[in-house]
Residue frames as qw, qx, qy, qz and C-alpha x, y, z in Angstrom:
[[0.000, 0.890, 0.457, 0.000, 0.00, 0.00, 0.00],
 [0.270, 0.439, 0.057, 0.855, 1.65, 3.56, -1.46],
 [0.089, -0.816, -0.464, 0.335, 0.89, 6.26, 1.53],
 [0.178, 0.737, 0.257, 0.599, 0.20, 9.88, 0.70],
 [0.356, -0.213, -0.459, 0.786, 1.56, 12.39, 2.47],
 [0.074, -0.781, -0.481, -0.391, -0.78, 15.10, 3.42],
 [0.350, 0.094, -0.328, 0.873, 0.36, 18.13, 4.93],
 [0.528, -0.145, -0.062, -0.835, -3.81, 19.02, 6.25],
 [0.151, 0.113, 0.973, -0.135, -6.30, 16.67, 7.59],
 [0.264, -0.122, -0.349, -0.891, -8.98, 16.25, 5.03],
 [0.404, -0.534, -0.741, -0.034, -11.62, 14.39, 7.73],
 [0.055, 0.013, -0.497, 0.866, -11.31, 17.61, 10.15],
 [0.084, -0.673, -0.735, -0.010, -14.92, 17.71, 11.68],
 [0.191, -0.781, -0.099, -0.586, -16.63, 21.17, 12.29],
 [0.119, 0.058, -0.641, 0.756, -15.29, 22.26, 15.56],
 [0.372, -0.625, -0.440, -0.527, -18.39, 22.30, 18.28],
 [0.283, -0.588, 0.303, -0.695, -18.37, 23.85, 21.54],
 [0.397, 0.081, -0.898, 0.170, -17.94, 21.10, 23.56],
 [0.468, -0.540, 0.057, -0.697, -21.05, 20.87, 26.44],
 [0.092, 0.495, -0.824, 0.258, -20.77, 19.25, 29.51],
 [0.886, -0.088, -0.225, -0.396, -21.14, 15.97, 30.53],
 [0.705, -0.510, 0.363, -0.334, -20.38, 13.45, 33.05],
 [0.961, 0.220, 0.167, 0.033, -19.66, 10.51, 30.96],
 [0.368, -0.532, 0.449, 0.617, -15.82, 9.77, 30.27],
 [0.411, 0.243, 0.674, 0.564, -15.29, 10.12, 26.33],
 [0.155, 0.859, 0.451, 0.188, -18.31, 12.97, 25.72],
 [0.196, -0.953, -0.198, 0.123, -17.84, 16.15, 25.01],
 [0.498, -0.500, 0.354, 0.614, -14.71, 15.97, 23.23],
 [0.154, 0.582, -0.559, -0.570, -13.39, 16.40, 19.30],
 [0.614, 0.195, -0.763, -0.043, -13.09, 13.35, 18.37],
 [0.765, -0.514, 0.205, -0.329, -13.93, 10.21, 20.45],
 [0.452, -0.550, 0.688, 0.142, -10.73, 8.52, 22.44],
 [0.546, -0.047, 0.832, -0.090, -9.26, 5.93, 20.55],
 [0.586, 0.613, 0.490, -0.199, -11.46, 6.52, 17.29],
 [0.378, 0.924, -0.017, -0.062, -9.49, 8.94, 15.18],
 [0.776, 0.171, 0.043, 0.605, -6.39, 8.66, 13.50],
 [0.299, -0.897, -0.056, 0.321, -4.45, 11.17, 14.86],
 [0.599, 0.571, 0.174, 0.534, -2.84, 12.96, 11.51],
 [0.430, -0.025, -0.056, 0.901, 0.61, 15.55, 11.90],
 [0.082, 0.217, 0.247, 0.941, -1.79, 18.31, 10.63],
 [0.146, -0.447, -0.865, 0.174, -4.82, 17.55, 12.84],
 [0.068, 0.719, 0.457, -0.520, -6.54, 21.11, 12.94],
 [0.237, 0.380, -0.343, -0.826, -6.25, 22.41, 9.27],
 [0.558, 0.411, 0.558, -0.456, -8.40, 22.27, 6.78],
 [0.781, 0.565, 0.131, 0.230, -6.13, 22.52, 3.84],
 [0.614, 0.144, 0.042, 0.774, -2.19, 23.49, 3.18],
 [0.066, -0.800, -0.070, 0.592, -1.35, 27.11, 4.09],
 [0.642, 0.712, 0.218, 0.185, -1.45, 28.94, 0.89],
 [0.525, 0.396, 0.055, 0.751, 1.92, 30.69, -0.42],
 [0.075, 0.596, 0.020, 0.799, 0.34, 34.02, 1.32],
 [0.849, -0.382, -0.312, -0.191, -0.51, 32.74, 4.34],
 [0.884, -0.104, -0.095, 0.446, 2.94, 31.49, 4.79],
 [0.303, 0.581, -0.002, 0.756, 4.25, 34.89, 3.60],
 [0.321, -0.753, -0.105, -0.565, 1.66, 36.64, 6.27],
 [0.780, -0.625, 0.004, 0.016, 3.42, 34.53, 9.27],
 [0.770, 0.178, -0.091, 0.606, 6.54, 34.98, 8.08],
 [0.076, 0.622, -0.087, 0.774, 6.10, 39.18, 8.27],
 [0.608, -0.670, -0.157, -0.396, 4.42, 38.72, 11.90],
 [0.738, -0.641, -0.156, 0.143, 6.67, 37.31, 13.56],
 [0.487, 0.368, -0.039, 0.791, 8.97, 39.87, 12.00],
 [0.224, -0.645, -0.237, -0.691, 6.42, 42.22, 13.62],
 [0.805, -0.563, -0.174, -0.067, 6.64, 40.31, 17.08],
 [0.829, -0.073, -0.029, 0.553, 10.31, 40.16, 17.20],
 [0.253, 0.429, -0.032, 0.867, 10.58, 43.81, 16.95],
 [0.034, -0.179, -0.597, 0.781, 8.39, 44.20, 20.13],
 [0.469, -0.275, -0.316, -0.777, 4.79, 44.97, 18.45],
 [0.196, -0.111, -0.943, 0.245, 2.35, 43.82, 21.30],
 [0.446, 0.423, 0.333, -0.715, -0.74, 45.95, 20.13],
 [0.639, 0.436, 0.594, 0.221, -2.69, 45.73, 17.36],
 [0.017, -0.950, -0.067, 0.304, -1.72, 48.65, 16.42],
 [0.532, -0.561, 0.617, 0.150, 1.45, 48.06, 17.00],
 [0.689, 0.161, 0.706, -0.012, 0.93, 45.04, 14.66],
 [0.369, 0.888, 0.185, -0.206, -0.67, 47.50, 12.04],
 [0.152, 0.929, -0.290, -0.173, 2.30, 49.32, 11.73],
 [0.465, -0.487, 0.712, 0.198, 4.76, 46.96, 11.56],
 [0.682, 0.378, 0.572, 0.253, 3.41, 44.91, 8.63],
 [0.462, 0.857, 0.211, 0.090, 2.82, 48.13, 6.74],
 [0.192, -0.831, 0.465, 0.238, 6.54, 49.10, 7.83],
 [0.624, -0.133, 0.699, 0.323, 7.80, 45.84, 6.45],
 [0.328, 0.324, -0.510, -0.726, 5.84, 46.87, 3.16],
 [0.017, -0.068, -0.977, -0.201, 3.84, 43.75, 3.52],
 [0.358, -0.020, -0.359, -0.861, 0.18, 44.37, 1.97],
 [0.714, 0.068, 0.377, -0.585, -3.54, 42.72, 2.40],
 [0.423, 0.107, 0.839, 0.325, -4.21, 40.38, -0.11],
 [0.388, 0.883, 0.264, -0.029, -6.35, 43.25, -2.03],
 [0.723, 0.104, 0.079, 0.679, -2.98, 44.96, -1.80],
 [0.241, -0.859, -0.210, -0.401, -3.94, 47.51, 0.54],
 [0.095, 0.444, -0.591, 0.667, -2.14, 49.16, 3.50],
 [0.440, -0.314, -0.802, 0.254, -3.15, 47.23, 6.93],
 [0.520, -0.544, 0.188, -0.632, -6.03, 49.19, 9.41],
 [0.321, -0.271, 0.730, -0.539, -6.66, 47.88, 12.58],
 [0.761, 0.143, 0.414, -0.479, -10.24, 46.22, 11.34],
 [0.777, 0.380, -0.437, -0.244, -8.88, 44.81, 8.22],
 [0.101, 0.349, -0.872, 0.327, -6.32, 42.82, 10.51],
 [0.492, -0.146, 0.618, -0.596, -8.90, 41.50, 12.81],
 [0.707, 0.449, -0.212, -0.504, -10.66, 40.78, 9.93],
 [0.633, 0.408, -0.656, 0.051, -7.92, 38.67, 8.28],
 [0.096, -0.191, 0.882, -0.421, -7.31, 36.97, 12.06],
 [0.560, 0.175, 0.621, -0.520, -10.56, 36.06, 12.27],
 [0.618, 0.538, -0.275, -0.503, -10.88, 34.65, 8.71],
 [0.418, 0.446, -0.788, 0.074, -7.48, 32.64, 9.20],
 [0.045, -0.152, 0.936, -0.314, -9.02, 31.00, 12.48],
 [0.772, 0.039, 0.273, -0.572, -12.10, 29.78, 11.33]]
């Protein structure tokens, strides 16, 4: 049998808010024991080329001491490193784009 490497895991269920319960095993991800447990276990497909690019400038942005968003803001657009419209970074487009990349 030929395996395939897969840098993503293409069975990732929908994440659900886990609710509580008494029983061992409930109330998790995945039940114990049940799920191959794959290198890439919480994506949903390869980071794309810009992606990779956008964590590459951040923690250029972290390493220089940014630790607002602001802060953040300015540092990408210091680096020269653009939206993906290929706009200058605001505060709300960031959030935006954070909250885009962690869904």
């Amino acid at each position: 049998m030929r395996e395939v490497a897969v840098n993503f895991n293409p069975f990732l269920k929908p994440w659900l808010a886990p609710q509580p319960n008494n029983v061992a095993g409930k109330g998790v991800i995945e039940k114990p024991g049940e799920a191959e447990n794959f290198i890439w276990q919480t994506r949903k497909a390869e980071p794309t080329q810009y992606e990779n690019d956008f964590g590459d400038a951040l923690e250029k942005v972290f390493e220089a001491g940014a630790v607002e968003l602001q802060e953040v803001v300015d540092g990408l657009n210091g680096l020269g490193f653009r939206t993906p419209e290929g706009n200058a970074w605001s505060a709300e487009r960031l959030a935006a784009e954070f909250r885009l990349l962690a869904e």
